[in-house]
C-alpha positions in Angstrom: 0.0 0.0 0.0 1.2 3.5 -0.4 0.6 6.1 1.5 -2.3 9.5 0.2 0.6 11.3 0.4 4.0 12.4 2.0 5.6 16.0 2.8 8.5 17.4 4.8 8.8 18.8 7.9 5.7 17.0 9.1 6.1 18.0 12.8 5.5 21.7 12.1 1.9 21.4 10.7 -1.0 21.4 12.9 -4.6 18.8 12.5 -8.1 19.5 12.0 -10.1 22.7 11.2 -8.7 26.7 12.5 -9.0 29.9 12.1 -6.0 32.4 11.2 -5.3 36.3 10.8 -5.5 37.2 7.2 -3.2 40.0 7.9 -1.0 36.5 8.4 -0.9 35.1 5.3 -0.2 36.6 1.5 0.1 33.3 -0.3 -2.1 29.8 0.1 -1.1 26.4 -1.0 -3.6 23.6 -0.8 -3.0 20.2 -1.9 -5.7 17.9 -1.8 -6.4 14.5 -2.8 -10.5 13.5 -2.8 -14.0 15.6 -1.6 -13.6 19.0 -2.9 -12.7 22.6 -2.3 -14.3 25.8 -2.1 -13.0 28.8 -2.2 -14.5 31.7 -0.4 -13.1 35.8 -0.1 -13.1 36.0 3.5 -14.4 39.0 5.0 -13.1 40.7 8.6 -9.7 40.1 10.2 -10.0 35.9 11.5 -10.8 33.6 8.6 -11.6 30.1 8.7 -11.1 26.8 7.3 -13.4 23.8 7.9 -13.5 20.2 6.3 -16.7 17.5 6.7 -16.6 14.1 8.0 -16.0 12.3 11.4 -12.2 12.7 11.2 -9.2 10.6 13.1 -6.8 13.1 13.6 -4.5 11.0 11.0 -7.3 11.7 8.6 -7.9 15.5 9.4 -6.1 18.1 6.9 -2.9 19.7 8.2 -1.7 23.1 8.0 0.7 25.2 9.1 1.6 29.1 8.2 5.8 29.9 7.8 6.8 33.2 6.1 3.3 34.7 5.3 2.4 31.2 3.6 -0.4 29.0 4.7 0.2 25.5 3.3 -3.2 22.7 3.9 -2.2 19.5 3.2 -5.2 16.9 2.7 -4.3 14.5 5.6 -1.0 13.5 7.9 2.7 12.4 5.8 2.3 9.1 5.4 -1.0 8.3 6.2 -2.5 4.8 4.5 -6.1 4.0 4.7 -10.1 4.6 3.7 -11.5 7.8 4.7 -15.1 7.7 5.8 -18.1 8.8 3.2 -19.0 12.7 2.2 -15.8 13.7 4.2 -13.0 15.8 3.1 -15.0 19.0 1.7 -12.9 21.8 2.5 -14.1 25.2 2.7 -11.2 27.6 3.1 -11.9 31.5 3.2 -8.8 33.0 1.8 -7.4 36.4 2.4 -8.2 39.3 -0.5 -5.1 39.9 -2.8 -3.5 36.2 -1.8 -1.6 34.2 -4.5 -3.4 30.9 -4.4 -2.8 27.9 -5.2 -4.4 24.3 -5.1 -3.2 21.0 -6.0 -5.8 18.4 -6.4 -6.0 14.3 -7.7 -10.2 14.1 -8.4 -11.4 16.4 -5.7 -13.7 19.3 -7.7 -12.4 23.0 -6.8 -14.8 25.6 -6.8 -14.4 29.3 -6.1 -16.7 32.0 -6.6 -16.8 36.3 -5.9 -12.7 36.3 -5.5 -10.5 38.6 -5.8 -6.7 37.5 -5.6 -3.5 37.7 -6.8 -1.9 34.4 -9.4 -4.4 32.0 -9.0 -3.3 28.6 -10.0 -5.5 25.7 -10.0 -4.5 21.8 -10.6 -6.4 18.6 -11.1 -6.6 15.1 -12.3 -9.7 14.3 -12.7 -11.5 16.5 -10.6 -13.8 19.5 -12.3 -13.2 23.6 -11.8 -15.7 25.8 -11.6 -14.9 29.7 -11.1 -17.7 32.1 -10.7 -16.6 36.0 -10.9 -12.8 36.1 -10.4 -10.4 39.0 -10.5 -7.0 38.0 -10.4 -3.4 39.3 -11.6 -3.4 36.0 -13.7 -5.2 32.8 -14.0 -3.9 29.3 -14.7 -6.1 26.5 -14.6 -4.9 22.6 -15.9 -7.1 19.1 -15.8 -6.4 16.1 -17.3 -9.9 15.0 -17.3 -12.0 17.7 -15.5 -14.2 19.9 -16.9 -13.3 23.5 -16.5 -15.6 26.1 -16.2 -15.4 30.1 -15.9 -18.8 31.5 -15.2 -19.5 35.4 -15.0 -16.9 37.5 -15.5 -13.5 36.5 -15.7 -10.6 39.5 -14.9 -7.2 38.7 -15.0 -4.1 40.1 -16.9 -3.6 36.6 -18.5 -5.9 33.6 -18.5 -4.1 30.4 -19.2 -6.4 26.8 -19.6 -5.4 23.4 -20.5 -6.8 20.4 -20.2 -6.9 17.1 -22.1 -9.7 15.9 -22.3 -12.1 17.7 -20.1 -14.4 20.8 -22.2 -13.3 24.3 -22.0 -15.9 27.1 -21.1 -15.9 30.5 -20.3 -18.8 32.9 -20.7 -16.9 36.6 -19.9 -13.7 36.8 -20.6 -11.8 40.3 -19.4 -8.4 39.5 -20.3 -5.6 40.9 -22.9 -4.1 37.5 -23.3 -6.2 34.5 -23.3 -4.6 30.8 -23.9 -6.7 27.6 -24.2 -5.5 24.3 -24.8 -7.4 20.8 -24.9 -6.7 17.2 -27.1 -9.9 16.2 -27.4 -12.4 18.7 -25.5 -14.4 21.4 -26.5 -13.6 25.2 -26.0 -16.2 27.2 -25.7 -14.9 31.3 -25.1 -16.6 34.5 -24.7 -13.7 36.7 -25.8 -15.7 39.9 -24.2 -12.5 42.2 -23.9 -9.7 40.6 -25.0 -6.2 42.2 -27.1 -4.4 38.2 -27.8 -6.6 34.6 -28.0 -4.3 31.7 -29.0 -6.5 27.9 -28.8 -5.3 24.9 -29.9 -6.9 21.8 -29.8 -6.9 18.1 -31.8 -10.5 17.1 -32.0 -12.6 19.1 -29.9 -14.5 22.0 -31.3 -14.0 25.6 -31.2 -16.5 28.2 -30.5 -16.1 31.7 -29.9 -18.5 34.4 -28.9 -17.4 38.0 -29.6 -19.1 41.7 -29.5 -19.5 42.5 -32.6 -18.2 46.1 -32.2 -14.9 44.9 -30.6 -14.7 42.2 -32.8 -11.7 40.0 -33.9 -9.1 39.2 -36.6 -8.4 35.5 -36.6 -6.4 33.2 -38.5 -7.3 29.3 -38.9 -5.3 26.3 -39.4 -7.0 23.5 -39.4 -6.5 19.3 -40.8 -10.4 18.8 -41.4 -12.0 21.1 -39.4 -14.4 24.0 -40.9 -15.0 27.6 -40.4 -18.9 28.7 -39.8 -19.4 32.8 -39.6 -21.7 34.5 -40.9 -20.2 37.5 -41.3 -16.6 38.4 -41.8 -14.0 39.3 -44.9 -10.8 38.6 -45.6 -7.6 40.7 -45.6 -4.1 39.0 -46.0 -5.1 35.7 -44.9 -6.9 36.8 -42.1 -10.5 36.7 -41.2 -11.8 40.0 -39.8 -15.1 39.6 -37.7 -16.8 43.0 -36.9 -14.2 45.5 -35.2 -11.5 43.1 -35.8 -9.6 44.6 -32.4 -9.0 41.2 -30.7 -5.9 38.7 -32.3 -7.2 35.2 -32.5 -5.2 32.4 -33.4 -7.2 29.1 -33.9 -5.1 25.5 -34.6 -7.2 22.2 -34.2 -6.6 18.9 -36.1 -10.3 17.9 -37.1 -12.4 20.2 -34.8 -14.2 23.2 -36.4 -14.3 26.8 -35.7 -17.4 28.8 -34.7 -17.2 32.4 -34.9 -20.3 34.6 -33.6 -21.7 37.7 -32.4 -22.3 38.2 -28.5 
């Protein structure tokens, strides 16, 4: 058997659910293995962080806070064994302006109405789902989850990749916007956007753009085809209303989608 998972310097880190002093704490690391995460914006000075389930203390998440750092790890170094049913949801309120980021096997991370610094989320299998986020930059990468950007998405850059989970996000704020999937969808609502680059082998591509802001893209494609209604061409570029946002589209055999907002 091998243990959930191992991490130095054990001894320092602390079991089971606490509170902390966001003044504390400009960075958050969580790695996590199964049940999920939630992020929350904390409001007021002491913040919390609670998990479900009828815990050992083996079992309970440990944490610690070194150099204005809180790290959560999902159980004790070392630790082999079951965990008990609808345990491990953690619900972690995290400071405003914190870098965060989470580490996760199949646990789901969702986070809505934040407003931080990088944001880096990482799965396996396990889904994100973002709701209203303004960040300095956003990176999100699944192998098999789904990833999801609902409301309004601000961020300097928004990098996602997954490979074969579907890409989708319905209001995108961003100068630079990268999407990357092998066989997913991507599904982009490039509302404010200076640079798009997607790539993708088989999913399809569909992008949703105000018309007045518009966007110049160029295709490459194996198989795929273009559908837009309404766009001309100007040295081997595509121009869709305003043309102001630079949209670079490579797939294999998925097609390309281009419409109005």
């Amino acid at each position: 058997e091998e243990s959930v998972m191992d991490y130095m310097d054990a001894q320092d880190y602390t079991a089971g659910g606490f509170t902390y002093a966001a003044g504390d704490v400009n960075r958050v690391a969580v790695s996590w293995v199964g049940g999920s995460v939630t992020l929350v914006e904390g409001a007021g000075e002491t913040l919390h962080a609670a998990e479900s389930g009828t815990l050992s203390t083996a079992q309970q998440m440990h944490w610690r806070i070194k150099d204005g750092k809180l790290e959560i790890m999902f159980c004790t170094s070392g630790y082999i064994g079951n965990f008990p049913q609808n345990s491990k949801a953690l619900t972690l309120e995290i400071p405003a302006g914190a870098d965060v980021t989470v580490d996760s096997v199949s646990a789901p991370v969702n986070g809505s109405a934040l407003h931080v610094g990088a944001l880096a989320l990482t799965t396996v299998s396990g889904a994100v789902r973002l709701d209203t986020v303004t960040a300095a930059d956003i990176a999100v990468e699944s192998t098999s989850g789904a990833v999801s950007l609902e409301g309004e998405t601000t961020a300097e850059e928004t990098a996602l990749h997954t490979i074969s989970g579907a890409v989708r996000a319905a209001a995108l704020r961003c100068p630079e916007v990268r999407a990357e999937t092998v066989s997913g969808s991507v599904q982009l609502s490039l509302d404010n956007c200076a640079e798009a680059d997607v790539s993708t082998v088989s999913g399809d591509v569909r992008l949703t753009v105000p018309t007045a802001h518009g966007a110049a893209f160029r295709y490459s494609t194996v198989s795929g085809s273009l559908h837009c209604d309404d766009y001309r061409v100007k040295d081997d570029t595509c121009i869709f209303g305003g043309g102001a946002c630079a949209v670079r589209v490579s797939t294999v055999s998925g097609s390309l989608t281009v419409q109005d907002k």
